[in-house]
C-alpha positions in Angstrom: 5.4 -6.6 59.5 6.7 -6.9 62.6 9.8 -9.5 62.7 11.8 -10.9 65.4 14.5 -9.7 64.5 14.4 -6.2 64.6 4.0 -13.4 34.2 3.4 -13.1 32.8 1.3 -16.1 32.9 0.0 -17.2 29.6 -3.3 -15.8 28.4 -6.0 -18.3 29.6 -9.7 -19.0 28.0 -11.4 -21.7 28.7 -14.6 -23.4 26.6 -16.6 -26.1 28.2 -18.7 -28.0 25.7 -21.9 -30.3 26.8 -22.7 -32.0 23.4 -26.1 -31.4 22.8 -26.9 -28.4 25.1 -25.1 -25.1 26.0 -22.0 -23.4 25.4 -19.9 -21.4 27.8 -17.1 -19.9 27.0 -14.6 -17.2 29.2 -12.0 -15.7 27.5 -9.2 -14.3 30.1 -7.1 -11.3 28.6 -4.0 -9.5 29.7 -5.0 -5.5 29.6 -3.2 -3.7 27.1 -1.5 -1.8 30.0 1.0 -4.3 31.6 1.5 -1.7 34.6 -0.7 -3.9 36.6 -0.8 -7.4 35.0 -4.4 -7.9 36.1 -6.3 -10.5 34.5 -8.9 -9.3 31.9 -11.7 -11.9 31.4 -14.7 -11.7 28.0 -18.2 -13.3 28.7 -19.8 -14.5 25.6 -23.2 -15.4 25.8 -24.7 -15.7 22.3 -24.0 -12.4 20.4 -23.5 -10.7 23.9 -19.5 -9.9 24.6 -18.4 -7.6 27.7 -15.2 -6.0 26.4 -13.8 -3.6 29.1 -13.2 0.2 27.5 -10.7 2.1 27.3 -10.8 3.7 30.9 -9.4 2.3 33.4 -11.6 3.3 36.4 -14.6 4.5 37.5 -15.3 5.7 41.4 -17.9 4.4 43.1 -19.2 7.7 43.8 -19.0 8.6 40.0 -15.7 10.7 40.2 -13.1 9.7 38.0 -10.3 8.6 39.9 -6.1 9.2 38.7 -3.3 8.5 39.5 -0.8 10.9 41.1 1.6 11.9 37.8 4.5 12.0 40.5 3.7 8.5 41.9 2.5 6.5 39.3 3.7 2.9 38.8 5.9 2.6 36.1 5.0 0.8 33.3 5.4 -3.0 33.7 8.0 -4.4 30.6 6.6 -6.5 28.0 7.2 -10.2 28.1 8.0 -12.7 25.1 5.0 -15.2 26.2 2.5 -12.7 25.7 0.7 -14.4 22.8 0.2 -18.4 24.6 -3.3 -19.9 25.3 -4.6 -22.3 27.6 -7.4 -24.0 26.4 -10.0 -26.6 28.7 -12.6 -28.4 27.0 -15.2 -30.9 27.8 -16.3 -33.9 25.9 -18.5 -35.8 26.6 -17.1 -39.6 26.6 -13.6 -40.2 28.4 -12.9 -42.7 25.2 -12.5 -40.0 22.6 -9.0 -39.8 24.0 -8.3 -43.0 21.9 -8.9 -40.6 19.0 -7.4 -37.4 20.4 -4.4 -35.9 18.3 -1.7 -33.8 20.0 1.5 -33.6 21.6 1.2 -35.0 25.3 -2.0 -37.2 26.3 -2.0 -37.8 30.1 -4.2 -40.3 31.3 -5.4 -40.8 35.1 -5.1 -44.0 36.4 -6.6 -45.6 39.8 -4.7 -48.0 41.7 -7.5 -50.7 41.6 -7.2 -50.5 37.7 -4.3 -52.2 38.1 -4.0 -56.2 38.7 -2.5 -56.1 42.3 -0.6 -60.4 41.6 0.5 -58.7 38.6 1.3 -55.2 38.5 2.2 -54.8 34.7 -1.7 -55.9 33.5 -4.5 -53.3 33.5 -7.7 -55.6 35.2 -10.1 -57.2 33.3 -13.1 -55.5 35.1 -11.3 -51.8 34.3 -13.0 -52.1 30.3 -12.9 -48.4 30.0 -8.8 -48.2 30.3 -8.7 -51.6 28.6 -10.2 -50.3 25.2 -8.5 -47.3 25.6 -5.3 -48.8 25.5 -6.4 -51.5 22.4 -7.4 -48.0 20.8 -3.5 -46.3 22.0 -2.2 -50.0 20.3 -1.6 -51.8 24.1 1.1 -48.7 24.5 -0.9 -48.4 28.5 0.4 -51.7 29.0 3.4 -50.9 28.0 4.0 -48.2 30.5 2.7 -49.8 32.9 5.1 -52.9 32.6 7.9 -51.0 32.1 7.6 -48.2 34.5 6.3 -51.0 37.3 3.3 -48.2 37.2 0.8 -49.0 40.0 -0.9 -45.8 40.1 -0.2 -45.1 43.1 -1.2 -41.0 43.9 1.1 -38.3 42.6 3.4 -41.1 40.2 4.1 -40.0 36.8 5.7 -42.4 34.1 5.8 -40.4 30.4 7.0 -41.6 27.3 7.6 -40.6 23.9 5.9 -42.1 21.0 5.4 -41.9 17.2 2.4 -41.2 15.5 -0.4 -39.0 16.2 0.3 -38.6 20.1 3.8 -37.3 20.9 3.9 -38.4 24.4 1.4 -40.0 27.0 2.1 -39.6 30.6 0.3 -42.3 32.8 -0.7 -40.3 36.5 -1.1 -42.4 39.7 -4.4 -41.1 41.6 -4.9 -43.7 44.1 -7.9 -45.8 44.7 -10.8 -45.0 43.0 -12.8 -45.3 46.6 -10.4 -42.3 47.8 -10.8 -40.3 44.8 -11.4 -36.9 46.2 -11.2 -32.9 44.2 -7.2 -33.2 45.5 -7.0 -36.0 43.2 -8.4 -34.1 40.6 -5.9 -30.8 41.2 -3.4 -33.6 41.0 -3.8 -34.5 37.6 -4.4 -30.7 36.6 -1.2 -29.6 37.8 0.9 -32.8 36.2 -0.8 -32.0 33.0 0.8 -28.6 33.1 3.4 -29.2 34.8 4.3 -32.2 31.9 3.2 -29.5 29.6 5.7 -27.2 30.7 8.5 -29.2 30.6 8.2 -31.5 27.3 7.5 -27.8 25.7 4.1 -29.2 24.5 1.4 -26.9 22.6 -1.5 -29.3 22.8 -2.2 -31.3 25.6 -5.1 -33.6 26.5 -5.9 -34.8 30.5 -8.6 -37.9 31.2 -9.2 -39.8 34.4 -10.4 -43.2 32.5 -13.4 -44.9 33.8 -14.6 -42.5 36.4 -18.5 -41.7 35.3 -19.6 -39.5 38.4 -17.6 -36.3 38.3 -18.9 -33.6 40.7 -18.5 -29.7 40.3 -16.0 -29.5 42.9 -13.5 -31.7 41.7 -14.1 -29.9 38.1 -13.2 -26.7 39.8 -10.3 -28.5 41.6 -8.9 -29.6 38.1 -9.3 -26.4 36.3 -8.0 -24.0 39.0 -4.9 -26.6 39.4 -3.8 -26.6 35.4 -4.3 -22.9 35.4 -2.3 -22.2 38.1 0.2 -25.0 36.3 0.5 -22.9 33.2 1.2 -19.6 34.9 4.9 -18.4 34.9 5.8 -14.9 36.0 8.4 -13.6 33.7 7.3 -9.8 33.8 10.8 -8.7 34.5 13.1 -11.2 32.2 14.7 -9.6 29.3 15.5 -13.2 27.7 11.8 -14.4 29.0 10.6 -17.5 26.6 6.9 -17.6 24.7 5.4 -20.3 26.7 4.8 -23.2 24.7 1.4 -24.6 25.5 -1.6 -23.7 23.2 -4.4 -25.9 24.9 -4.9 -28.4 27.2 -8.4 -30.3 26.4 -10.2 -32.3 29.4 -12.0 -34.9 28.3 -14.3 -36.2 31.1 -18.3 -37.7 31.7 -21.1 -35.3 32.5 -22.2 -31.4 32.1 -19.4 -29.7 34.7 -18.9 -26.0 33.5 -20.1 -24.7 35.9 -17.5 -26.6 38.3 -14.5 -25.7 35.4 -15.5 -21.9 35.5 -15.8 -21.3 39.0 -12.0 -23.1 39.2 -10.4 -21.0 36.4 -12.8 -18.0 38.8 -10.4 -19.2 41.5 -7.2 -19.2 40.0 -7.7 -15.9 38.2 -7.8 -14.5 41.9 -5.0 -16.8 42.9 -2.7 -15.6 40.0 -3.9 -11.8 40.5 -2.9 -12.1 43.8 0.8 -13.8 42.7 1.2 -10.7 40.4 0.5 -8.5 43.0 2.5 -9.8 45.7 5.8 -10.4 43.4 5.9 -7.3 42.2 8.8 -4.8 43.0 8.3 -2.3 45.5 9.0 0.6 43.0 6.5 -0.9 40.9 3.4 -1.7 43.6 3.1 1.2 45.3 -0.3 2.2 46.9 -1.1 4.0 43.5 0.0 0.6 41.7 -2.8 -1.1 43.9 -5.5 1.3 43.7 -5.2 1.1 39.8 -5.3 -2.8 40.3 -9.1 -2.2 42.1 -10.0 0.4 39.5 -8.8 -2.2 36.7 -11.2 -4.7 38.4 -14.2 -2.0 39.0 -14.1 -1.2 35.0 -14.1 -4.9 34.2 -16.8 -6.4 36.5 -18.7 -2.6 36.2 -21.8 -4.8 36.5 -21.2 -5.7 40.0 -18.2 -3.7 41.3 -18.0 -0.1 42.3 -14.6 1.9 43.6 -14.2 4.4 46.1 -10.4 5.6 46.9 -9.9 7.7 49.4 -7.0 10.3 49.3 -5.2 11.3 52.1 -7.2 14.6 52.5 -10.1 12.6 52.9 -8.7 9.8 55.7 -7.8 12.7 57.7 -11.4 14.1 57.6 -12.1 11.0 58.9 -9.5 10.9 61.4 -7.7 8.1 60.3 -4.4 8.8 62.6 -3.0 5.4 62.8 -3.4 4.7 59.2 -1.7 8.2 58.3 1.1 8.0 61.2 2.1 4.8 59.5 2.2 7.1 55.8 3.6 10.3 57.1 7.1 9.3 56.4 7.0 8.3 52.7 7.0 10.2 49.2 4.3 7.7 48.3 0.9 9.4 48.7 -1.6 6.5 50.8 -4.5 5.4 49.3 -7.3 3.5 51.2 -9.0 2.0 48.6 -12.7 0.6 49.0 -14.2 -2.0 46.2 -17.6 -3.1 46.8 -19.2 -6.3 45.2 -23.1 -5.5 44.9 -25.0 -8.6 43.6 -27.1 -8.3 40.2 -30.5 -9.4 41.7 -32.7 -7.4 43.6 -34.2 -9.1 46.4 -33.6 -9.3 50.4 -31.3 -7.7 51.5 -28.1 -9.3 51.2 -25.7 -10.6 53.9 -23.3 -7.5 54.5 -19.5 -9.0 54.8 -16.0 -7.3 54.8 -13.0 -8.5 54.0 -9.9 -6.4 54.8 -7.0 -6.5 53.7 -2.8 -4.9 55.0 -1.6 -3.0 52.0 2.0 -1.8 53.4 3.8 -2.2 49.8 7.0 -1.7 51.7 7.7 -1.7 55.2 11.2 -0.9 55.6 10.6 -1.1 59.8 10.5 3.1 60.5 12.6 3.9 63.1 12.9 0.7 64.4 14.7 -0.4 61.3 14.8 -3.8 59.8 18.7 -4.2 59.7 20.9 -7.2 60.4 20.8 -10.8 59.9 17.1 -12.4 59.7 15.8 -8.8 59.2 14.2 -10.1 55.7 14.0 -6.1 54.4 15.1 -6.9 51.1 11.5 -9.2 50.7 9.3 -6.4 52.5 7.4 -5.8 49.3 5.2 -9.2 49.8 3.9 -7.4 53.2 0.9 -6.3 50.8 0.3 -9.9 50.9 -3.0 -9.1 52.8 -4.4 -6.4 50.1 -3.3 -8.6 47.5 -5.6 -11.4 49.0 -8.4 -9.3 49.2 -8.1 -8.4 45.5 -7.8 -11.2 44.3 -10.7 -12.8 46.3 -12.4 -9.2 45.1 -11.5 -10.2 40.9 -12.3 -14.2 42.0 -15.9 -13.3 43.5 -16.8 -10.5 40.5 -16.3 -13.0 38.4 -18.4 -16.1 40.3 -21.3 -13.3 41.2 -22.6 -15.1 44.5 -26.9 -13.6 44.5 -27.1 -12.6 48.0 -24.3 -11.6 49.7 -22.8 -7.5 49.7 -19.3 -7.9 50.2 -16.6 -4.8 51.1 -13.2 -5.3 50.0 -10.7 -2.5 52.1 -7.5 -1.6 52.0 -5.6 1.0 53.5 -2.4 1.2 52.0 0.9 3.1 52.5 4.7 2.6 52.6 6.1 2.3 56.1 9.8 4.6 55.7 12.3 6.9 57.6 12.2 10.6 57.1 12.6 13.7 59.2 8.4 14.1 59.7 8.1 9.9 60.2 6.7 7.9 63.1 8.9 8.0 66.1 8.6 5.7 68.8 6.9 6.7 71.8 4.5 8.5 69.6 1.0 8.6 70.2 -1.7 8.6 67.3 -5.4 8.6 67.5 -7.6 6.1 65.4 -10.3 7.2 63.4 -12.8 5.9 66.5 -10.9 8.2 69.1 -8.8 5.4 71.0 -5.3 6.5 71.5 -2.1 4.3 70.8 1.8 4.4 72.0 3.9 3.9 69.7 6.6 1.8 70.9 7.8 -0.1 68.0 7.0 2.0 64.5 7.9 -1.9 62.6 4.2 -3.1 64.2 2.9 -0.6 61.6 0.4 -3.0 59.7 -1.7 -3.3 62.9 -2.3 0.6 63.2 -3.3 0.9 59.4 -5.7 -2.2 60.0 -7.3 -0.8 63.2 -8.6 2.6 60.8 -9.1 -0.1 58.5 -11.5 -2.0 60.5 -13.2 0.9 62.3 -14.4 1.8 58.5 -15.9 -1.7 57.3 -17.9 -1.8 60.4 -19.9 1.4 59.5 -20.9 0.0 56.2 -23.0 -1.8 58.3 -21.4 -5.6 57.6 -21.8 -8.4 60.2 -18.7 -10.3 59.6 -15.3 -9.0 59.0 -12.2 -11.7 57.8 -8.8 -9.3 57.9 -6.3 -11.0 56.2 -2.4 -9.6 56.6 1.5 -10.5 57.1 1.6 -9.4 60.7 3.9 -11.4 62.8 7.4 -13.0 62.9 5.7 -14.7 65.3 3.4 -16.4 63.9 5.7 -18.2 61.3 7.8 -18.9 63.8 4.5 -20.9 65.5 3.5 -22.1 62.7 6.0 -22.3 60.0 6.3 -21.2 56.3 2.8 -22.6 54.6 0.6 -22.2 57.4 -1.4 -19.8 58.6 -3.1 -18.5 61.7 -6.4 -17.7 62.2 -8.0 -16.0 65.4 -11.5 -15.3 66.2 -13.9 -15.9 68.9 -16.6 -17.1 67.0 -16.9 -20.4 66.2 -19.2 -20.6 63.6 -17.0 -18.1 61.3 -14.0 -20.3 62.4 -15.4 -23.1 60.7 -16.7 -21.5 57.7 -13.3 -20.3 57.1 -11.8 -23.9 57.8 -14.4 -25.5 55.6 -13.2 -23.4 52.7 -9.3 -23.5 53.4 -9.7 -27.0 53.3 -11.6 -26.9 49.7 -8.9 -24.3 48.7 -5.7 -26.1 50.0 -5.2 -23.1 51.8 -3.9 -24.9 55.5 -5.5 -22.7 58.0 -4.9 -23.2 61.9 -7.2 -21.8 64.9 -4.8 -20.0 67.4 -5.8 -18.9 71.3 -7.2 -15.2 72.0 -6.1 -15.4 75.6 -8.0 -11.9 76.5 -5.0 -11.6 79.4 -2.5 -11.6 77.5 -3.8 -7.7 76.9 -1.9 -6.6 79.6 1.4 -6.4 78.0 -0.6 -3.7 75.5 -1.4 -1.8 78.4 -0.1 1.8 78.6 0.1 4.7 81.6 -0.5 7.4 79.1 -2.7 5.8 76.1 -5.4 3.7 75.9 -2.8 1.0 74.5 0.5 0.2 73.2 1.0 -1.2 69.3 3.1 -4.4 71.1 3.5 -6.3 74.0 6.7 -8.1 74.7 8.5 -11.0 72.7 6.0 -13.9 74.0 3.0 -14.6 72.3 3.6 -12.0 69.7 1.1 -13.2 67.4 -1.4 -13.2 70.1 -1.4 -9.9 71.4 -1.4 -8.2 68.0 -4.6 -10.2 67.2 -5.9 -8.8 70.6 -4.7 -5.4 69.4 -7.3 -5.6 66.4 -9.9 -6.7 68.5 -10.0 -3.7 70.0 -11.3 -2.0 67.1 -14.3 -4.4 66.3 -17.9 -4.0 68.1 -18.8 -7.1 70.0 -22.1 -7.6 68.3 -19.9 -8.3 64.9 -18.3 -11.5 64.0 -14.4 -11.1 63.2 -11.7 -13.3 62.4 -7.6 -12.3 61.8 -5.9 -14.7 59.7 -2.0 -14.4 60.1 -0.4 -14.9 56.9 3.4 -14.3 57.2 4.6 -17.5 56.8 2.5 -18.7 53.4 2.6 -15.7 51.5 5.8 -16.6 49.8 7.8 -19.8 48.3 11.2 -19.2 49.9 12.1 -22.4 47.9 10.3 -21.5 44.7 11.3 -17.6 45.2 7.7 -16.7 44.4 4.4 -15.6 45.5 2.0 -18.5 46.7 -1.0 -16.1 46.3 -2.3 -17.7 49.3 -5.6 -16.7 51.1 -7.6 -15.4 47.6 -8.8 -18.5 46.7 -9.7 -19.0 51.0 -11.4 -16.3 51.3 -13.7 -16.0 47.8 -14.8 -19.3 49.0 -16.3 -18.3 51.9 -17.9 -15.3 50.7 -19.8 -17.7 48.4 -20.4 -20.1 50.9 -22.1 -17.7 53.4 -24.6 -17.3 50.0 -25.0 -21.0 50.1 -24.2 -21.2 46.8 -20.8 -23.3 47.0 -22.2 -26.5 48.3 -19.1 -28.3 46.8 -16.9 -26.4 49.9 -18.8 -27.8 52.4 -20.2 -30.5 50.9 -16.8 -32.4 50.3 -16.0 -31.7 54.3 -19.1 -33.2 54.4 -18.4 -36.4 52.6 -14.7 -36.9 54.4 -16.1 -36.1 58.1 -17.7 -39.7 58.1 -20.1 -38.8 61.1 -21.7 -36.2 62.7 -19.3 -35.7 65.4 -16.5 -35.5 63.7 -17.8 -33.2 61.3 -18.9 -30.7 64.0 -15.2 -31.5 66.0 -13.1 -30.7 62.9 -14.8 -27.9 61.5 -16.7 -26.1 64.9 -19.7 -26.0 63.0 -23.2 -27.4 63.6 -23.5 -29.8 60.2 -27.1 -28.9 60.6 -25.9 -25.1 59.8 -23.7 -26.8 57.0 -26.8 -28.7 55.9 -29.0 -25.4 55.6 -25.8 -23.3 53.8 -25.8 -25.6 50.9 -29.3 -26.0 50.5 
């Protein structure tokens, strides 16, 4: 990345029970091998289980593929929570938590539930929270009047009781006519989040009185708890067992399928975490090709794995990818997952998403050194391939029908040594355009361009590339949001639409085509940068010059979210974004579009936020 300046998570299963009809239930699993830390999941259907064997990958092409004895990751140490569960269950009445028995009960409550001439009574016409808290013995009440609890959105008032319940935790949400998925998240995250802190084994979460619950706020529950619960403690030698043992939802209606496809999402979202926080001795690009084959042996069904070795890139005549990998010990590895869907049928929508896998980029030549450098946190500038992955594990596990989607990464270590890039080089990409060299720390552009060149000839139509670029860019845009950069509209707003299910903030940026000129060269066909201004920009423009016109492509810019400088952790941002849209171009995730849908108000303002024709919308989730 180019600056200016020159868990272990607890193991996670999750039943949802519809009394009277069917039973799902996904078990997720740590692998045995903790060199990776890539979520395992078990399908039961019946007598059916899918238990992944004891190989760890399979090639696409059939080969079996190794890792390099001399560069192999190192094993990943064992952590003390190893053994914790999470588990989320569905019942079918919210008043059962009357009768629930456990450690922490926390109860969603809407402002309107609450008399507004006297804010310590619960209203007459709210009967659902009202015999709820005649059931609790009037301890609701309580709370309420002691706290001043007026449930307004994100308040929290716990307390400790006797009895059957240890604590209850009363959770502001808002008005009920504002009640949105966020809301939902909301109350996911403080039930883990109380969880966490109170040391609780069993918890319980129900928003009281709500009847009509759709999928997507479901989805938005699950995938917030889960990400709640997870805690990265790979590398503590005093790590603690987390405490929690299951979290119970107790809710109205027949919503797995919205629960599953959340947990889906946050088993990206915490792949992605694992991946991006890991030490650069530890993720190398061997360390992320074994974290594709782990996910090709698990999803076998629909997943297939090519990598190719650095013999093979230069048949291809990869030479910016291999420029960028000449100077490190670290043998490259572009890696190539492909999500085919189980049916048969038409052919499916072809879509790549690729993804920068520098797991260290210590600047080359141009050396990160000084002040604002930020070379000791160059291993999260695989923030891109760890994206793609874990949009790669999210989407194998959610199995849109009819979309083909190629997940790429070419991925290397940029370093110093004797045969490294120099500046004023010049390397030739794989589709014979020549580059200058005149900064070897804009190295994540050059491994994208072969990168690119190579999803377009497996004959996709769109291509999302996703990668910590630019200094630039945060410094536009700040630390959680990032840039995105296309010319096409209608793929600008399908990935709006789903950043703005995900939470993922996403912001359209200018391709001003003149700005080119500070790429151009006298002896190449371009330079790798342009000058100070508009940074962000022109390396944007530099990608574009490896994608055909008659193919839709966007660059999303993720150097500022891809990290929690105040948290000191991976965000895991864009996985959750991007396996999203890849299930929204199926039109099979009407909830992402479908809640724009229901905020946008009108027609106009639909179209204006998201640069979509709703009638396109419309058609998508039908």
């Amino acid at each position: 990345m180019q600056t200016m300046r020159q868990a272990f998570r607890p193991t996670i299963s999750l039943t949802t029970r519809c009394l009277g009809k069917r039973t799902l239930t996904a078990n997720a699993r740590t692998p045995a091998s903790l060199s990776a830390r890539i979520p395992r999941v078990q399908l039961r259907s019946g007598n059916d289980v899918f238990s992944p064997s004891s190989k760890w990958s399979r090639c696409g092409d059939n080969r079996t593929f190794g890792v390099c004895r001399a560069s192999a990751a190192p094993e990943t140490p064992s952590c003390a929570g190893e053994a914790a569960v999470v588990n989320l269950q569905f019942k079918e009445s919210s008043t059962d938590a009357g009768c629930w028995d456990g450690d922490l009960l926390v109860i969603g409550i809407c402002e309107d539930c609450i008399e507004s001439e006297d804010a310590t009574k619960i209203k007459e016409t709210a009967s659902k929270l009202q015999a709820l808290d005649e059931t609790l013995g009037g301890i609701i009440s309580e709370l309420i009047a002691e706290a001043e609890f007026k449930g307004k959105a994100d308040s929290i008032h716990c307390a400790r009781l006797g009895g059957m319940i240890k604590r209850v935790a009363l959770v502001g949400v808002g008005p009920s006519d504002a009640l949105s998925a966020q809301s939902w998240a909301g109350l996911g995250g403080a039930a883990a989040s109380l969880a966490k802190e109170h040391k609780s084994k069993s918890a319980a979460a129900t928003l009281v009185g709500i009847s009509d619950v759709d999928p997507a706020s479901m989805a938005a529950f699950s995938k917030a708890a889960c990400l709640g619960s997870y805690e990265d403690c790979r590398w503590k030698s005093d790590a603690k067992p987390a405490t929690l043992e299951s979290l119970e939802v107790l809710a109205v209606g027949e919503e797995g399928a919205g629960l599953r496809e959340g947990v889906a999402l946050a088993r990206g979202v915490i792949l992605t975490k694992q991946l991006v926080a890991a030490p650069p001795n530890y993720a190398t690009p061997s360390f992320l090709a074994k974290s594709a084959a782990d996910i090709a042996e698990e999803f076998s069904d629909v997943m297939s794995l090519k990598v190719l070795e650095k013999e093979e890139c230069e048949a291809l005549g990869m030479g910016a990818f291999l420029g960028v990998a000449e100077a490190s010990e670290e043998p490259p590895k572009f890696i190539h997952l492909t999500y085919t869907p189980l049916e048969a049928g038409a052919a499916p929508e072809k879509l790549a998403i690729v993804g920068k896998g520098l797991t260290f980029d210590s600047g080359g030549y141009n050396l990160k050194a000084g002040a604002g450098s930020m070379i000791e946190m160059m291993k999260f500038d695989m923030g891109g391939s760890g994206a793609t992955l874990g949009a790669a594990r999210a989407i194998a596990e959610l199995k849109p029908a009819g979309v083909e989607v190629h997940f790429i990464v070419a991925s290397c270590e940029n370093m110093v040594a004797g045969k490294g890039l120099r500046p004023g080089d010049i390397l030739t990409a794989s589709n014979g355009k020549t580059i200058e060299v005149n900064n070897t720390d804009a190295e994540g552009r050059l491994t994208l361009a072969d990168a690119i060149i190579y999803a377009e000839k497996q004959g996709v139509t769109k291509i999302v590339d996703i990668a910590t670029l630019t200094g630039a860019c945060m410094v536009a845009l700040g630390p959680t949001i990032a840039g995105l950069f296309t010319s096409s509209d209608e793929l600008a707003g399908a990935l709006d639409a789903a950043s703005s299910s995900s939470g993922e903030k996403l912001w359209r940026m200018p391709i001003e085509d003149s700005y080119f000129d500070q790429l151009k060269s006298p002896i190449a066909d371009m330079k790798n940068t342009g000058t100070r201004l508009g940074g962000a920009i022109t390396a944007a423009l530099f990608l574009k010059q490896y994608v055909s016109a008659d193919i839709q492509w966007a660059h999303v810019d993720i150097a500022g979210p891809v990290w929690d400088e105040k948290a000191g952790g991976a965000t895991g941002f864009g996985a959750a974004t991007l396996a999203q849209w890849v299930v929204a171009e199926d039109g099979q995730l009407a909830a992402v579009l479908w809640v724009a849908i229901k905020s946008a108000m009108t027609i106009q303002f639909f179209e204006r936020e998201h640069r979509v024709p709703l009638v396109k919308a419309v058609r998508l989730i039908d």
